[in-house]
C-alpha positions in Angstrom: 0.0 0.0 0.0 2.8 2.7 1.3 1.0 5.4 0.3 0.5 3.8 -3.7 -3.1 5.2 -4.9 -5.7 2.2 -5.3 -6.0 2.8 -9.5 -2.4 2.1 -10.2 -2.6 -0.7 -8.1 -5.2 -2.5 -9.7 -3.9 -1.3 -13.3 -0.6 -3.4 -12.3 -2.5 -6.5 -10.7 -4.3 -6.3 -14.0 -1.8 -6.6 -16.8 0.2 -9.1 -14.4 -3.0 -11.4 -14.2 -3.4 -11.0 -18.0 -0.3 -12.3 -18.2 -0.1 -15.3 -16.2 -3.8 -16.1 -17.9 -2.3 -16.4 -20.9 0.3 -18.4 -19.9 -2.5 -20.8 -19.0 -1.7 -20.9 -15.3 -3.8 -21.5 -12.7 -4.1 -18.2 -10.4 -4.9 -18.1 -6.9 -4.5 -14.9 -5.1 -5.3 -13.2 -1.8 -6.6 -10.3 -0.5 -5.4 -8.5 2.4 -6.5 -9.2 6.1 -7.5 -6.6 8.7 -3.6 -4.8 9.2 -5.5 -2.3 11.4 -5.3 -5.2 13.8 -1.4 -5.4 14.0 0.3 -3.5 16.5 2.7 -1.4 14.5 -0.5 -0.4 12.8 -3.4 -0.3 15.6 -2.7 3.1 16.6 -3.7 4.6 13.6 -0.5 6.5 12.9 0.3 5.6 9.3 -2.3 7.3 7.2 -1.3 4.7 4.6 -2.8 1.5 6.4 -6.5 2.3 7.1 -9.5 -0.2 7.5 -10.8 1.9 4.2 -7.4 1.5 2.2 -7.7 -2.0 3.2 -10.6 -2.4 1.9 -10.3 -0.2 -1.5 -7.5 -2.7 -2.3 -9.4 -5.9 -1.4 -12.2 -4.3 -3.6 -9.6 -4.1 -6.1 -8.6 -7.3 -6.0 -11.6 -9.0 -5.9 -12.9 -7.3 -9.0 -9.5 -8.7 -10.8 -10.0 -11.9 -9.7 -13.1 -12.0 -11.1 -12.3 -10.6 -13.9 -9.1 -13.0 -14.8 -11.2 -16.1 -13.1 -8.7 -16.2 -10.5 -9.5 -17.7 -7.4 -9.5 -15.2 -4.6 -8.2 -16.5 -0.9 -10.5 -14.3 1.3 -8.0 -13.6 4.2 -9.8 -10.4 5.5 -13.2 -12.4 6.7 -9.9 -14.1 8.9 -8.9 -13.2 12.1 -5.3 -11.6 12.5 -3.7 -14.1 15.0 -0.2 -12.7 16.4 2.3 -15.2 17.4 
């Protein structure tokens, strides 16, 4: 994320799915879990890692996914286990 805007993002994921589609690969890819819920993000001090930036991305790649018929690992709807 690191402060990269959501459209260029999803540009990129776009043209590299393309690309492993038509090297008839098999795609599986994941979206992002909560990383509000990690402590070097919980306080809320890096304007880059929100719970709405989280979820612009996973929009992102979710509408990639289905557009490539990738299959999508849904690892937000996961809890964020610290070990």
């Amino acid at each position: 994320m690191n402060g990269r805007d959501v459209v260029s993002f999803e540009n990129d994921l776009s043209g590299i799915l393309e690309e492993t589609n038509e090297a008839g690969a098999i795609i599986v890819i994941a979206n992002l879990p909560d990383l509000t819920q990690l402590p070097e993000f919980a306080g809320g001090t890096d304007s880059n890692v929100t719970l709405q930036r989280v979820m612009e991305y996973n929009a992102a790649i979710a509408r990639q996914a289905a557009a490539k018929g990738a299959n999508l690992v849904d690892l937000f709807s996961q809890p964020v286990e610290l070990f």
